[in-house]
Structures are given as structure tokens and as C-alpha cells.
N, C-alpha and C positions, 0 to 999 in steps of 0.2 A: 180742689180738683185733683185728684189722683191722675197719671202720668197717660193710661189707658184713655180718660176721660177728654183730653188735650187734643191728643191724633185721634180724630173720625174717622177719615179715609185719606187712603193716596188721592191724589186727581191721574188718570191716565188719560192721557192726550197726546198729538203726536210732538205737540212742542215738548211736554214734560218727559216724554220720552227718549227726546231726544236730545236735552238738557243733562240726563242720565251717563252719556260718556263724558261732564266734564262734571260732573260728583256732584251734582244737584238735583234737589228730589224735591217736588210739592204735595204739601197734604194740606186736607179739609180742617181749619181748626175750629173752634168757638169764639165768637165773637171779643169776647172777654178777657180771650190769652193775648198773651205780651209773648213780646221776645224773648225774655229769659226763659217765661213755662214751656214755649215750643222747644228751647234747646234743652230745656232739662227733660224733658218729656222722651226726646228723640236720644240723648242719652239712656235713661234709664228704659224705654223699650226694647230701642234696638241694640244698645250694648257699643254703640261709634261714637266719635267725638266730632260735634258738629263746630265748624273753621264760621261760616256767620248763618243769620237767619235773617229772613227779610219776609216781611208780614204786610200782607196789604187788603184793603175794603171793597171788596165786588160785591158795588150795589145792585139792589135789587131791579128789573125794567121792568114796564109798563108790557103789558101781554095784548094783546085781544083774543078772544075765543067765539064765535060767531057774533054775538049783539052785547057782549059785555065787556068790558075791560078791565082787568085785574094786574096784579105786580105781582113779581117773584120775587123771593124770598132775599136778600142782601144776606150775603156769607164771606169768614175769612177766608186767606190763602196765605200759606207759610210755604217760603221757596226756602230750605235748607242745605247750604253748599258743605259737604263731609272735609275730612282731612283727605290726601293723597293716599291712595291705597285702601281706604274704606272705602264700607261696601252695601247696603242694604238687600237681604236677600229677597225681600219678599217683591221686587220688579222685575227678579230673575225670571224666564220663561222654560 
């Protein structure tokens, strides 16, 4: 998997958002990536030096929609803490 491939999306949330003034940032990853691929990935996109990463399994629930009941899709999250002074631009407003 190439680096692009790894980060899907940010999550914006007001917790993730607000996890942002102490140099921690979440994104959408694939089920697949480990630890190391989120920080190499988050290295070689954004050009920072990621201090740890912590990756966890948000399973899918149980839905209902009028008379049927369906599940939602189980996806990763990578919570990535930067070094001091870094900065990822793209949560800038």
C-alpha cells in the first residue's frame, strides 16, 4: 500500500478537534494498517515526525431502518500525537 493509500480521511469531530491543541490528530485508516504503516504514511505525506500512534477497531452496529435491520460498516481510527512544534496544515481553518 502506498503512503496515500494508508490516510483515507481526517475524522473531524469536536473531540478530534479539540485534541488538535495538544498535537494529536485522527484519521480514517484501513483495516489492514498497523502502527508502523500509519506513522510511515503520516511521515511521508505530511512531511512531521509522528512522537506515538495508537490505532483502534470501531465496530460496526446494528442499524434499523423502518422493518429491516442492517450493520454498519466496522472501520480503523489512528489517533497520531506529533512532536512539539509540529503541525499538520491541512486542520488549519
Amino acid at each position: 500500500m502506498s503512503p496515500n493509500d494508508i490516510i483515507i480521511r481526517p475524522i473531524i469531530s469536536e473531540k478530534s478537534t479539540a485534541s488538535i491543541e495538544i498535537n494529536k490528530y485522527v484519521f480514517e485508516v484501513p483495516i489492514k494498517a498497523n502502527k508502523t504503516m500509519v506513522k510511515q504514511a503520516v511521515k511521508a505525506v505530511f512531511g512531521v515526525q509522528p512522537e506515538s500512534v495508537n490505532v483502534l477497531l470501531v465496530r460496526g452496529r446494528r442499524r434499523r431502518v423502518r422493518y429491516r435491520v442492517g450493520k454498519t460498516a466496522a472501520w480503523k481510527k489512528a489517533i497520531v500525537t506529533l512532536k512539539a512544534g509540529d503541525k499538520i496544515n491541512i486542520f488549519e481553518s
